[in-house]
C-alpha positions in Angstrom: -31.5 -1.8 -18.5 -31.7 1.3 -17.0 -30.3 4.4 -19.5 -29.3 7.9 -18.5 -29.8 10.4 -21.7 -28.0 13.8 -21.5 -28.3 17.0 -23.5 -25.5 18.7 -22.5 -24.9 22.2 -21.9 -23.5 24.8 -19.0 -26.3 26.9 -17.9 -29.1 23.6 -18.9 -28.3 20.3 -18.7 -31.4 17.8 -20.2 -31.7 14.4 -18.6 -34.2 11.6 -19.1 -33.9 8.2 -17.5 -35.8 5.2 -19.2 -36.3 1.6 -18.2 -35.4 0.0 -21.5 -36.4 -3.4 -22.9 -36.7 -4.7 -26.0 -40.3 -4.3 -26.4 -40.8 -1.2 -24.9 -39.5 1.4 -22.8 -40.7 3.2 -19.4 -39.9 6.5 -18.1 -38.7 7.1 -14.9 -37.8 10.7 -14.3 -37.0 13.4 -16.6 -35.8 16.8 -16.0 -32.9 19.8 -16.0 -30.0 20.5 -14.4 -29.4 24.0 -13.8 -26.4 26.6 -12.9 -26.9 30.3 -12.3 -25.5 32.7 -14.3 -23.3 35.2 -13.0 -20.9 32.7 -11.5 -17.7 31.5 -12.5 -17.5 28.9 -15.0 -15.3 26.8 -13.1 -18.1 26.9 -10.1 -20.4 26.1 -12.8 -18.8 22.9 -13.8 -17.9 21.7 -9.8 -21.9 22.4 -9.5 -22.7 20.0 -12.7 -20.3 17.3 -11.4 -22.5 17.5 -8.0 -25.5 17.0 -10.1 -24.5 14.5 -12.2 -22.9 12.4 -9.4 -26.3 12.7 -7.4 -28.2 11.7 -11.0 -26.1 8.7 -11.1 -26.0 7.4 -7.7 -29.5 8.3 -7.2 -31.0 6.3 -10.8 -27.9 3.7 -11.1 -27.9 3.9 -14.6 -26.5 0.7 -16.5 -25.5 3.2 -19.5 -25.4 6.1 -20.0 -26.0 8.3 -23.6 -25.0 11.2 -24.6 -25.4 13.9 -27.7 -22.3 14.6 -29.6 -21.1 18.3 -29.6 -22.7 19.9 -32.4 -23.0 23.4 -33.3 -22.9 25.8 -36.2 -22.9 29.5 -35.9 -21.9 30.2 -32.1 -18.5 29.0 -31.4 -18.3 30.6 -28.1 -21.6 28.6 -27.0 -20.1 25.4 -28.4 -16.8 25.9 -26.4 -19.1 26.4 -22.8 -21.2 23.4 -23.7 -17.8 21.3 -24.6 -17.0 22.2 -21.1 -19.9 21.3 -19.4 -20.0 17.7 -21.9 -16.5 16.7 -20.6 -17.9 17.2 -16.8 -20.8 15.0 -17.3 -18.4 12.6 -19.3 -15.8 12.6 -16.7 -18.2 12.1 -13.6 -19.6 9.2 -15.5 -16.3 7.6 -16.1 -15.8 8.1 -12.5 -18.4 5.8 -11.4 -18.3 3.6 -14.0 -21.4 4.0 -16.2 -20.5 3.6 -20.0 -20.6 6.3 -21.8 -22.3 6.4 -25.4 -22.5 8.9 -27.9 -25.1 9.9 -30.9 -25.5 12.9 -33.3 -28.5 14.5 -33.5 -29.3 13.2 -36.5 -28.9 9.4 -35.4 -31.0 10.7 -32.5 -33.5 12.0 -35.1 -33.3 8.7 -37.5 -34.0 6.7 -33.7 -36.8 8.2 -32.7 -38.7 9.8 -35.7 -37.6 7.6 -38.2 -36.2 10.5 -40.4 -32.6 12.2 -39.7 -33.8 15.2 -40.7 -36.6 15.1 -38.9 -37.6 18.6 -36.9 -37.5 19.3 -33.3 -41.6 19.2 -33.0 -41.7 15.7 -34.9 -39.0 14.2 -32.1 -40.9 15.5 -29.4 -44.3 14.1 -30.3 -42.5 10.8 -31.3 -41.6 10.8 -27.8 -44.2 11.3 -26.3 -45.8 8.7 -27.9 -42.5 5.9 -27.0 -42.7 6.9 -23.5 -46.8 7.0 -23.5 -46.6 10.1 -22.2 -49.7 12.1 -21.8 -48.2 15.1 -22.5 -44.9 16.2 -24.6 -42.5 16.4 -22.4 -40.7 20.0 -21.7 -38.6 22.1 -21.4 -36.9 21.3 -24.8 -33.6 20.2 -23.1 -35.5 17.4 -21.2 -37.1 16.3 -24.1 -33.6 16.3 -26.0 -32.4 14.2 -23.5 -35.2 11.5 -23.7 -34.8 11.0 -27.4 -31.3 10.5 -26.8 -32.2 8.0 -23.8 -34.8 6.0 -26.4 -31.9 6.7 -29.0 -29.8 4.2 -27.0 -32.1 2.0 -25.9 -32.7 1.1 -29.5 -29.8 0.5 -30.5 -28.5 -1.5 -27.2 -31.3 -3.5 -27.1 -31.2 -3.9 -31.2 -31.7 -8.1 -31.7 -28.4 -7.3 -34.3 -26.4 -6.2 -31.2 -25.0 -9.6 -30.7 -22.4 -8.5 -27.8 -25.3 -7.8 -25.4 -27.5 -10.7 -25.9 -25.8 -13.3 -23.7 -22.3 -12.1 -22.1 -20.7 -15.4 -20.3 -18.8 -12.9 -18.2 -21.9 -11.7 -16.2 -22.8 -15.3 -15.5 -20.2 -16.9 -14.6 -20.8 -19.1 -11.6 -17.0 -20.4 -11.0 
């Protein structure tokens, strides 16, 4: 299964696509999306729908996972990222990849072991899921892995019975 993670944003977009199995997982690219600043926010957003699109058609993710809006102090920030979010969950439902979504800390409980775990603890922990010889930056790409391997846990979780064996995708009528 092939899983898209997004850390969503405006100006930085994280994403990290994995090749996931139930042993193990593989990276296959990682990176940011990025829009300049200075230009409308409506440009902006028809700029991240581009992107994403492109992401999408050029990775064909099965799934796709993204972090839950999340934010404390900066409401202004949060409303610009929940603007760029429902772009990358819109061109997602447009070409039919699922959509999943994870808080940070079930991020951090996936992929440390620890929901409270820190930012630096994450990173190394995915360095060494993806093998990676180094950890991966910047920070939004890195965000987006964990939430990739996030999902690729639980998918490929022997307690999620619904994906082990769906008739549906084998029916030979």
């Amino acid at each position: 299964m092939i899983v898209l993670g997004i850390d969503p944003g405006v100006a930085t977009i994280g994403f990290g696509v994995i090749r996931a199995d139930r042993q193990r997982n593989a990276l296959l690219r990682y990176g940011v999306i990025t829009t300049p600043p200075g230009i409308p926010l409506s440009r902006r957003l028809l700029q991240i729908d581009h992107d994403m699109e492109e992401l999408i058609h050029t990775f064909h993710p099965d799934e796709m996972a993204v972090e839950e809006l999340f934010f404390t102090k900066n409401i202004t920030t949060g409303i610009s990222v929940a603007h760029g979010r429902g772009v990358i969950l819109l061109a997602a439902e447009k070409l039919g990849v699922p959509i999943f979504e994870y808080t940070p800390m079930q991020v951090k409980q996936a992929v440390a072991g620890y929901g409270g775990a820190d930012k630096r603890q994450v990173m190394l922990m995915t360095q060494r899921l993806l093998s990676m010889k180094e950890i991966p930056r910047p920070d939004d790409a890195a965000d987006a892995l964990a939430i990739a391997i996030c999902h690729a846990r639980s998918a490929t979780s022997l307690l999620n019975t619904e994906r082990v064996f769906d008739p549906e995708k084998y029916d030979t009528r």
